[in-house]
ZAMARGU-4260 file (C-alpha; in steps of 0.2 Angstrom, whole numbers, plus 5000, padded with zeros to 4 digits):
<rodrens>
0) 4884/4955/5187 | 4883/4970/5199 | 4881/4986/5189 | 4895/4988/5177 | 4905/4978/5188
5) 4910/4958/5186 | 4909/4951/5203 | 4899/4939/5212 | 4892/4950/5225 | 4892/4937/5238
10) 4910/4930/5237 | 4916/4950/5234 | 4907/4959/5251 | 4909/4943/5258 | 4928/4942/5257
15) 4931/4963/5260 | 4920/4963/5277 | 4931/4946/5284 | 4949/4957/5278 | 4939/4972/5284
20) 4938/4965/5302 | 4955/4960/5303 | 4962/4977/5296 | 4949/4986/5308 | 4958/4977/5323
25) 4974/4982/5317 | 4972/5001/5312 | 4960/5005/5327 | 4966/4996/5342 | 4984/4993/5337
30) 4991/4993/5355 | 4980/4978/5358 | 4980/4969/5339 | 4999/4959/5344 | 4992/4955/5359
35) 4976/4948/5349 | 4984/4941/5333 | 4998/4932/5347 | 4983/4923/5356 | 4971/4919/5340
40) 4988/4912/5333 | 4991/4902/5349 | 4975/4897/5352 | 4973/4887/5332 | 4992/4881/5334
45) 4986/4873/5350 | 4971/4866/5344 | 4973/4863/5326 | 4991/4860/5324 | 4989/4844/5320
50) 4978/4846/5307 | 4990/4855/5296 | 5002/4842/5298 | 4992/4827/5295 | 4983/4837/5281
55) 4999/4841/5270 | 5004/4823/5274 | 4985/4818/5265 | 4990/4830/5253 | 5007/4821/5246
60) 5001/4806/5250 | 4984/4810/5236 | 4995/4819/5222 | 5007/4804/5224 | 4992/4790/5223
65) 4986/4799/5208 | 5001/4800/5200 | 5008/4783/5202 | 4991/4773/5200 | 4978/4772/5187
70) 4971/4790/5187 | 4988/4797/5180 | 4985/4793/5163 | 4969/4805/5164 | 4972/4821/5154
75) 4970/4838/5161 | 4956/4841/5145 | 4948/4832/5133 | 4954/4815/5130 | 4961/4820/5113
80) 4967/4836/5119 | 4986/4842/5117 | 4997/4851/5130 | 4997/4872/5126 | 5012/4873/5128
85) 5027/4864/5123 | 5039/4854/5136 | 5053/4865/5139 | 5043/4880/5139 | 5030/4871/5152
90) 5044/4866/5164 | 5052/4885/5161 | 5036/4891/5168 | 5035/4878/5182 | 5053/4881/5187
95) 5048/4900/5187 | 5033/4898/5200 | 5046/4890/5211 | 5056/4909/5213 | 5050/4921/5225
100) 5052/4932/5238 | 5053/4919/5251 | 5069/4912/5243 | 5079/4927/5243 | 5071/4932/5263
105) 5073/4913/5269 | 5089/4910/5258 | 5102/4912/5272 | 5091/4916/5288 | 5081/4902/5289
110) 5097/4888/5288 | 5107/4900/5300 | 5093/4901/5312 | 5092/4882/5313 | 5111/4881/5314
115) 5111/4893/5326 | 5095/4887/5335 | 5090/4870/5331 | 5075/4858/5334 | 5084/4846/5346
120) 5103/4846/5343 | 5115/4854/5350 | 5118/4871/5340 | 5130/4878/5331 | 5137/4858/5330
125) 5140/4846/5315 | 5123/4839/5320 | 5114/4856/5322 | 5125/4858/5302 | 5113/4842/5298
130) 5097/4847/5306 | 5100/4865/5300 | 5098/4860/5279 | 5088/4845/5282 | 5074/4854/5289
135) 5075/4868/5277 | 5073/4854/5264 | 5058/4849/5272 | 5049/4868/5273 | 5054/4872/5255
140) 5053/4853/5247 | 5040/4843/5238 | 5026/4845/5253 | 5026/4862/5247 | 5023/4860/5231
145) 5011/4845/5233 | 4998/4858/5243 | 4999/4868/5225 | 4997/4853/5219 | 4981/4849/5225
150) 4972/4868/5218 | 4981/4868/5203 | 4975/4849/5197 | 4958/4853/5205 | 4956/4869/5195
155) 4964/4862/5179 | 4956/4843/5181 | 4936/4852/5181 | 4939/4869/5174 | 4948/4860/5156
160) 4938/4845/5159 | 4921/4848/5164 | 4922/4865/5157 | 4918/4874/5173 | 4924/4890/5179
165) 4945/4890/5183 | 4936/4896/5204 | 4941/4884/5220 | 4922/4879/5220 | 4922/4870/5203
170) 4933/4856/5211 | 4920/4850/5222 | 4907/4847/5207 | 4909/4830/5210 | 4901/4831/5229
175) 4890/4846/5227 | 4885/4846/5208 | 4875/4861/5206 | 4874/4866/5224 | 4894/4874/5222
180) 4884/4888/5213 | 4874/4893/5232 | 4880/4897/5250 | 4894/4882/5252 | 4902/4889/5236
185) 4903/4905/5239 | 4910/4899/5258 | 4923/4891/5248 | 4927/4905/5238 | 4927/4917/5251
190) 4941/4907/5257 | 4952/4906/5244 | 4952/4926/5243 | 4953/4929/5261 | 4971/4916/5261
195) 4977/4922/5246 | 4974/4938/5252 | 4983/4935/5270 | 4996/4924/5261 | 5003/4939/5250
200) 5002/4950/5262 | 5013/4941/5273 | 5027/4938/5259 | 5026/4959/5254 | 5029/4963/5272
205) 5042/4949/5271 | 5049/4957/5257 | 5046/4975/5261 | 5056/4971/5277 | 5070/4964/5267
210) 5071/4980/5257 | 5072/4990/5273 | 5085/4979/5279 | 5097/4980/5263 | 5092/5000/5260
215) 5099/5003/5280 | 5116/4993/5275 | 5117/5002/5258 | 5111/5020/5264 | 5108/5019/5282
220) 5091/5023/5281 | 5081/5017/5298 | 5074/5002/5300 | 5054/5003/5305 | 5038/5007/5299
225) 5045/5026/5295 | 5053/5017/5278 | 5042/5000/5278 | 5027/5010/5273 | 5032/5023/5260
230) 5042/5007/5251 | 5023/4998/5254 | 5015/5013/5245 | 5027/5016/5229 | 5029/4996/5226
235) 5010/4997/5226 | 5008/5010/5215 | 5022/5003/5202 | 5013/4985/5204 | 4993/4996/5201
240) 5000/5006/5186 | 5004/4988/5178 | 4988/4982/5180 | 4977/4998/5175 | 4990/4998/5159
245) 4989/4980/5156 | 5009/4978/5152 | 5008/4961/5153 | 5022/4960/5143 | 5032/4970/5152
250) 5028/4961/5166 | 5033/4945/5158 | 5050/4953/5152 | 5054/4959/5170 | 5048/4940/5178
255) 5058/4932/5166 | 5073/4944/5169 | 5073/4941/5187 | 5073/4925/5185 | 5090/4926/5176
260) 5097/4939/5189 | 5092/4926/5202 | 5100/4913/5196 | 5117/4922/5189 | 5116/4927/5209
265) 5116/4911/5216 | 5129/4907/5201 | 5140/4918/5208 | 5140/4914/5223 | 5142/4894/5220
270) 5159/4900/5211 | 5166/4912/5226 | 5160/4902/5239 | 5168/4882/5243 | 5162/4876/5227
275) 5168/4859/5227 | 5160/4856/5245 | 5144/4865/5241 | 5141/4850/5227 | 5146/4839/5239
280) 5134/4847/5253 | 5120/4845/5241 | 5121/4825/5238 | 5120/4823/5259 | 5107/4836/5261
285) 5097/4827/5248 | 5101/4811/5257 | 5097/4818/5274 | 5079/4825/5268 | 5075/4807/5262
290) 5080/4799/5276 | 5070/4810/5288 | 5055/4812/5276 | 5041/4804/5284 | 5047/4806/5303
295) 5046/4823/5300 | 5029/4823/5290 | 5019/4818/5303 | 5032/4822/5320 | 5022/4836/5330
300) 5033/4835/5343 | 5020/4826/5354 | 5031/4822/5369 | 5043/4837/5371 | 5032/4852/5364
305) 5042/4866/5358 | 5038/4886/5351 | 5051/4879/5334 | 5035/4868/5327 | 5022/4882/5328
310) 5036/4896/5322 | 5043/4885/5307 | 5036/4872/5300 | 5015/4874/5307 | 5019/4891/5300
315) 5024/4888/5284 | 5012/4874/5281 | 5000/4888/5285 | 5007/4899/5273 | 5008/4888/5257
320) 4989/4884/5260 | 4988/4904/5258 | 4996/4904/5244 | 4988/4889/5234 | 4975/4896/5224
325) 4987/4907/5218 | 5002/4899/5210 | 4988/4883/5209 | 4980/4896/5198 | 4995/4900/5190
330) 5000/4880/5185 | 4984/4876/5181 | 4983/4889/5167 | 4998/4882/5158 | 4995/4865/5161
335) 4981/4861/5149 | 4981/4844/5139 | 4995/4838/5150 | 4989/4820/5158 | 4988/4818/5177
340) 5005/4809/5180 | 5014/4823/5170 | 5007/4836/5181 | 5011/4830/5197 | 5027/4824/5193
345) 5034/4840/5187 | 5025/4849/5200 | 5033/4842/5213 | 5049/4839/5208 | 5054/4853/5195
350) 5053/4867/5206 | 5057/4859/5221 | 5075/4852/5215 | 5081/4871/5208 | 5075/4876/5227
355) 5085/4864/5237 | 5102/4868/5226 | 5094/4885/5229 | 5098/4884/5249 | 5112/4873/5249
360) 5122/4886/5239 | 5115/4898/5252 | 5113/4891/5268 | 5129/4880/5264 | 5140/4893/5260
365) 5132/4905/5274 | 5136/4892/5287 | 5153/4889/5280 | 5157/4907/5282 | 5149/4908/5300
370) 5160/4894/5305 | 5176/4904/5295 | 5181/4922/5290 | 5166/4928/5300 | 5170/4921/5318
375) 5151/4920/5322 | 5148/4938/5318 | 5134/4932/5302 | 5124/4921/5315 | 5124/4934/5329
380) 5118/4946/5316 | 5104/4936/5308 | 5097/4929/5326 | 5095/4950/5331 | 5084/4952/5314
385) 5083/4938/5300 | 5077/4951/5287 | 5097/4955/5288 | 5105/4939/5283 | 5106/4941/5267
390) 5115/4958/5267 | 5126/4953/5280 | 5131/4939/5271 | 5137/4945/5256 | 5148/4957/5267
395) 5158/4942/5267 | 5160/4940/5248 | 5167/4950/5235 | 5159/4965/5228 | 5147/4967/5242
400) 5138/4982/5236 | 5134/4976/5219 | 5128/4959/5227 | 5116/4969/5241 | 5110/4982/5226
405) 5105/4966/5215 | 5097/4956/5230 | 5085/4974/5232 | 5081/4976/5213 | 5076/4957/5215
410) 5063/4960/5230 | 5057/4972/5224 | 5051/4966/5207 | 5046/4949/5215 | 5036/4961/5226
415) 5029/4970/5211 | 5024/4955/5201 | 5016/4946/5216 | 5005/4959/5219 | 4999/4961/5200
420) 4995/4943/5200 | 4989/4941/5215 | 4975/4955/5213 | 4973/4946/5195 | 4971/4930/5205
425) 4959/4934/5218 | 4949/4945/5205 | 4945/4933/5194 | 4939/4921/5211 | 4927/4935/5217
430) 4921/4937/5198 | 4915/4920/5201 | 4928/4914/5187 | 4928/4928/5176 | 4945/4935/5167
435) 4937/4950/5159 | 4934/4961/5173 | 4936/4979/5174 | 4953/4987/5180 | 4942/4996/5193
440) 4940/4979/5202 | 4958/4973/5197 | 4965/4990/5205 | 4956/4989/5221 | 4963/4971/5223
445) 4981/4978/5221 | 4977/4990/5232 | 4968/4981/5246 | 4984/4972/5247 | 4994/4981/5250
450) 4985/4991/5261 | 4982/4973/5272 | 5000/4971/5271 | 5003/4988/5278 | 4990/4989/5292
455) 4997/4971/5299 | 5014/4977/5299 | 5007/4991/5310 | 4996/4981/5323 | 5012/4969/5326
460) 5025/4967/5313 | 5028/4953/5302 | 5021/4943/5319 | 5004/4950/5316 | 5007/4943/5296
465) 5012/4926/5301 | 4996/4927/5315 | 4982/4932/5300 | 4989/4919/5288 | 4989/4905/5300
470) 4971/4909/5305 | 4964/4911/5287 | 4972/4896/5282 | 4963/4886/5293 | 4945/4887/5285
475) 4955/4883/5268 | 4963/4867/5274 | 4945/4858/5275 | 4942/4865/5256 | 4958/4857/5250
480) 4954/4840/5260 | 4936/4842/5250 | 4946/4844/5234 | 4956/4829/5237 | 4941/4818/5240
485) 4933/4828/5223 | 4947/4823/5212 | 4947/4802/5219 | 4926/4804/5215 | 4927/4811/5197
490) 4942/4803/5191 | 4935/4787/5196 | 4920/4791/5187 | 4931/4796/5171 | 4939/4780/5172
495) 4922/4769/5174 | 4919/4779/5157 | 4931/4772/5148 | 4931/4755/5154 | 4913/4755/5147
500) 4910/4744/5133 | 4913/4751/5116 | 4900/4766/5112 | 4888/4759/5101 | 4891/4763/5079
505) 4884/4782/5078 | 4896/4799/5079 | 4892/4817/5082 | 4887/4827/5068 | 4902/4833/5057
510) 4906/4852/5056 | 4889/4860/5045 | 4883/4842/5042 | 4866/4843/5031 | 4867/4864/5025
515) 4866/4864/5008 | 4880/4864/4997 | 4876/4882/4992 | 4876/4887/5009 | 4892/4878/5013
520) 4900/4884/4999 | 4897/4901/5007 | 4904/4896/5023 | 4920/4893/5013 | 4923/4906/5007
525) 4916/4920/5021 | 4924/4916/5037 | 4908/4921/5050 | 4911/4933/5061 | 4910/4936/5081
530) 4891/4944/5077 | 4887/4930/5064 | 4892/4917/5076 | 4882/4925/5091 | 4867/4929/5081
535) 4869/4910/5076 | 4866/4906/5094 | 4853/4918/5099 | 4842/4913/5085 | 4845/4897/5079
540) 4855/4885/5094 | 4845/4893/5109 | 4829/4889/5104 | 4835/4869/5098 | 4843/4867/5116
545) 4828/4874/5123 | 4816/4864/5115 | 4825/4848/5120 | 4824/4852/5138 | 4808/4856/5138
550) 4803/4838/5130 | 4817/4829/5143 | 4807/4838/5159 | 4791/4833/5148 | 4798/4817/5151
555) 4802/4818/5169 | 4821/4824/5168 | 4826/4839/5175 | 4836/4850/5161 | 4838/4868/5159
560) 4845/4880/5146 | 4859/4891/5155 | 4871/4908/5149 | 4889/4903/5155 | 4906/4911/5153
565) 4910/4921/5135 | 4893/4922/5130 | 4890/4902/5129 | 4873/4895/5129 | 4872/4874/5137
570) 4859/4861/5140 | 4861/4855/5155 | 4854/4838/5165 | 4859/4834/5181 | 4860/4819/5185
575) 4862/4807/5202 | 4880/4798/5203 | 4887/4802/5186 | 4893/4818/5177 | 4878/4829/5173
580) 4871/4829/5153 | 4881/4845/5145 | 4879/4851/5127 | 4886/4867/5126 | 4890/4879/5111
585) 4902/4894/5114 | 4910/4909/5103 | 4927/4901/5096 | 4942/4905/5087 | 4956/4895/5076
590) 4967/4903/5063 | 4963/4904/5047 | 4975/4896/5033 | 4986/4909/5024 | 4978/4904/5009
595) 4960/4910/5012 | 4951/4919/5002 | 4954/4939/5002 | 4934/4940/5008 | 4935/4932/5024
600) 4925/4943/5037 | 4942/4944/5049 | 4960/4949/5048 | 4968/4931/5055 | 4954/4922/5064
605) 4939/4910/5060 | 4926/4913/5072 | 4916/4896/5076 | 4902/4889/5085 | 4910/4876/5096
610) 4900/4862/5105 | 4906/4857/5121 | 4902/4842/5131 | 4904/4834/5150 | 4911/4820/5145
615) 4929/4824/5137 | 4926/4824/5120 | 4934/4836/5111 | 4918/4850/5103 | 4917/4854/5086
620) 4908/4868/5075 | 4889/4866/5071 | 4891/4885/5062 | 4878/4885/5048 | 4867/4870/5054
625) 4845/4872/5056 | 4838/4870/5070 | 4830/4851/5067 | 4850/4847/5063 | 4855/4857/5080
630) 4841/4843/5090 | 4847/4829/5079 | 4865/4831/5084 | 4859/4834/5105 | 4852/4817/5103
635) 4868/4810/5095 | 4877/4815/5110 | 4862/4812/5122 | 4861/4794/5117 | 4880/4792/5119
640) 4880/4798/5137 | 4867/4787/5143 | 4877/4771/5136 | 4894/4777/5144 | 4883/4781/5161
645) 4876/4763/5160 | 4859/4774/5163 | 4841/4765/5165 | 4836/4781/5158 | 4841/4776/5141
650) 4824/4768/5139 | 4819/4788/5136 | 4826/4790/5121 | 4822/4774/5111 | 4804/4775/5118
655) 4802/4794/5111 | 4793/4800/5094 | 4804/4809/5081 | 4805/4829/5084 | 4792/4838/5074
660) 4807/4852/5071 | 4806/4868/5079 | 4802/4880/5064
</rodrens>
């Protein structure tokens, strides 16, 4: 906490002096920031190229390992935990993270470029047709979605199981244990926000430039920094006024709303353009990406070195490590309770099949047209500027105008809700996991972006964008092989718990086991309170957790009482080789029954005191116990950790007196 703001101050100063720098470069020395973002781009590509291809090709090959072995029946939760959501909703969300601006800018450039330019056939060819959507398929296919892949399990796997904070340094609690909470934590941390931060920036000054490019064809207006900037400034705003009024709702309406405008769009156009041959075109597309799959997974062009690796595909690889905490963020939040082979397999495969209809329908019917009505015309256009494309393109279809307007409104409000949740996103990291920040902090996120996406189109266009997020993906892409490696080490370990033998005859306590019946009858009938319950901790659960540690470090076991998110109080044991010893009790809520009694202290909610444990197990509500019954149930659940650990340390328990009580 740092005075009536939530941050971590470390991760927060850390990660505005490393976006300063950059900026600085840009705004005071912009004659020379292209010529240093062109070498600092050069110079990683040259060395670390390879890296970012072998290291999405580790990534695919991990999400696929856990989904198809023995670690996918592992639930993102307790054991007994249900999904949030139901299926078609989940896969509506999922389905939903996959539109972006990206798809509208990449649509029709990015096949026409290669049709026009390919990697190594001859272009504008029937092999450069081929090369063209195959590798458009591979940029925008499942190794895409398995680098989210990677963030979102890691952040869902120990935020939902091992009740950690949802921040990119929980996922290495395996290898670091406590140590994520020092230096190397905040390093990770620092980043995540500094990519996510680069990453959006690049896809507004993508989208910006798109805007500029449809608002010339529709008005005339001149293409350059003279429109970009102003368009920067009011999309800004509209995306700060939703984050300082908090309509979520609205924002959700309007997400949801451009989903369907998307998708009516590329109805459209599947209907106007060669319909029959675009179906057709998608079944050898799909076959052509699966044919060159793993060439071109791991092909850097080793003997005959080209520019097209480093501006395409080292690129983009780049750019979805960027973006990885945020939409990983985004998938782990609404996939709680779902098991580990649900996740991954809808992950990588939802999304990523609507986005290669996506571009066939586009980049099929683009290169159809090229080829036809529009003599090469649409080609030589979208080589000149590939922000163009997609306005030039719909020249060539009916109701041009209408088409172009709709393509605008749609950037646009990609643009808005990206930069709402991406300052959401990168404020909750620098608050070291926290969600209830203050809209000073969440403001000054939205802003930041888009003052990073305004200064880089400055020193050196969206060049200068590409540059900052292939350097600040870098650092990132040792955190996600780190995360990998975290997932393998504590699923394993989950999985060693279960195989255990069967955990000995003895059970947690029950939900106000012991109270008297008077006092329970009371409970009944007067739901507690949010101040019952926290009184409840302060005086009465506090002093039984801390009493317990101190007796375990009596006993030579290291155990602390700690204060962690939402006003919970947990004993905590670290231990060497297996999950540390958690019992936690947190503020809860569940809905009350529409039958209670008229003089529940709330409207709609029962407010509970919640254990919560390391080990899986779904928590319960110790509300209304004594102290001597709070210890009791702590060694209930100590007793079954050391039996499911295999611990020598068990001896502790069956060798110590019987608790005195502490008052």
């Amino acid at each position: 906490m740092f005075r009536s703001f939530v941050i971590n101050p470390p991760v927060f100063f850390g990660s505005v002096i490393i976006i300063g720098i950059f900026l600085a470069i840009g705004i005071l020395v912009p004659s020379g920031a292209g010529v240093f973002f062109s070498t600092l781009q050069a110079g990683i590509l040259t060395s670390f190229g390879w890296l970012y291809l072998l290291a999405v090709g580790i990534f695919l090959i991990a999400v696929l390992l856990l989904c198809l072995g023995r670690y996918g029946r592992l639930k993102l939760g307790p054991d007994d935990s249900t999904p949030d959501f139901r299926f078609p909703s989940w896969i509506a969300m999922l389905f939903a993270a996959g539109m972006g601006i990206g798809l509208m800018f990449y649509a029709v450039g990015e096949p026409m470029t290669h049709f026009m330019a390919p990697p190594t056939a001859e272009p504008r060819t029937v092999e450069a047709m081929r090369e063209a959507m195959s590798v458009t398929f591979f940029h925008w296919g499942i190794h895409a979605w398995a680098i989210y892949a990677v963030v979102g399990l890691s952040l869902a796997y120990f935020g939902y199981r091992y009740n950690l904070p949802l921040t990119i340094r929980s996922g290495l609690y395996p290898l670091l244990k406590e140590r994520i909470n020092g230096p190397i934590g905040h390093a990770v941390d620092i980043f995540a926000i500094v990519g996510t931060m680069f990453g959006i920036a690049t896809s507004l000054g993508l989208g910006v430039s798109q805007i500029n490019a449809g608002l010339n064809y529709l008005l005339g207006m001149p293409v350059g920094p003279i429109v970009q900037l102003p368009l920067i400034a009011v999309i800004t705003t509209l995306a700060t006024i939703s984050v300082v009024t908090g309509l979520d709702k609205g924002v959700r309406i309007l997400s949801e709303t451009n989903l369907v405008v998307a998708i009516l769009l590329m109805v459209f156009v599947l209907i106007v353009g060669p319909t029959a041959d675009l179906f057709r075109d998608f079944v050898q597309n799909l076959g052509l990406y699966l044919d060159t799959l793993v060439l071109r997974t791991f092909n850097i062009y080793a003997y005959e070195p080209t520019p097209w690796i480093d501006a395409w595909t080292l690129f983009y690889w780049a750019w979805w490590i960027s973006w990885s905490p945020f939409v990983g963020m985004f998938i782990a939040r609404i996939s709680r309770g779902r098991t580990v082979r649900e996740f991954v397999t809808a992950v990588l495969f939802i999304p990523a099949g609507f986005t290669f209809f996506w571009m066939t329908v586009f980049g099929n019917t683009a290169i159809f047209v090229d080829t036809g009505i529009a003599a090469g015309e649409l080609g030589q256009a979208i080589a000149s500027d590939v922000s163009v494309g997609l306005f030039h393109f719909f020249q060539f279809l009916p109701f041009p105008a209408i088409t172009s307007t709709l393509a605008i409104l749609l950037v646009a409000i990609f643009f808005i809700t990206s930069s709402d949740s991406g300052s959401l996103v990168v404020d909750s990291i620098a608050a070291g996991g926290e969600t209830a920040t203050t809209t000073g902090q969440r403001v000054f996120w939205c802003v930041m972006e888009g003052v990073v996406a305004a200064g880089l189109l400055l020193a050196g266009g969206l060049g200068a964008l590409q540059s900052a997020t292939i350097a600040s993906a870098l650092p990132f892409s040792f955190v996600m092989l780190a995360l990998v490696w975290s997932l393998f080490v504590g699923m394993r370990a989950d999985l060693a718990q279960q195989a255990a033998r069967p955990a000995p005859a003895f059970a947690p306590a029950q939900p106000a086991a012991g109270i008297t019946w008077q006092r329970r009858l009371g409970l009944m009938l007067r739901a507690p309170s949010q101040r019952d319950v926290e009184q409840f901790l302060v005086k009465d659960a506090r002093p039984a957790l801390e009493q317990v540690a101190g007796e375990l470090a009596s006993r030579g076991r290291a155990a602390e009482v700690v204060e962690e998110d939402g006003g919970a109080i947990a004993l905590r044991a670290p231990a060497e080789g297996v999950r540390d010893f958690v019992y936690g009790v947190s503020v809860a809520t569940t809905p009350l029954a529409s039958i209670a009694p008229l003089g529940t202290g709330t409207a709609d909610r029962r407010y509970e005191a919640r254990t919560y444990f390391s080990s899986g197990g779904r928590g319960y509500d110790i509300m209304g116990m004594h102290r001597d019954q709070i210890i009791a149930d702590i060694l209930v659940q100590f007793e079954r950790y050391l039996h499911l650990t295999h611990s020598p340390e068990s001896q502790i328990l069956h060798a110590a007196p019987e608790h005195s009580g502490g008052g």
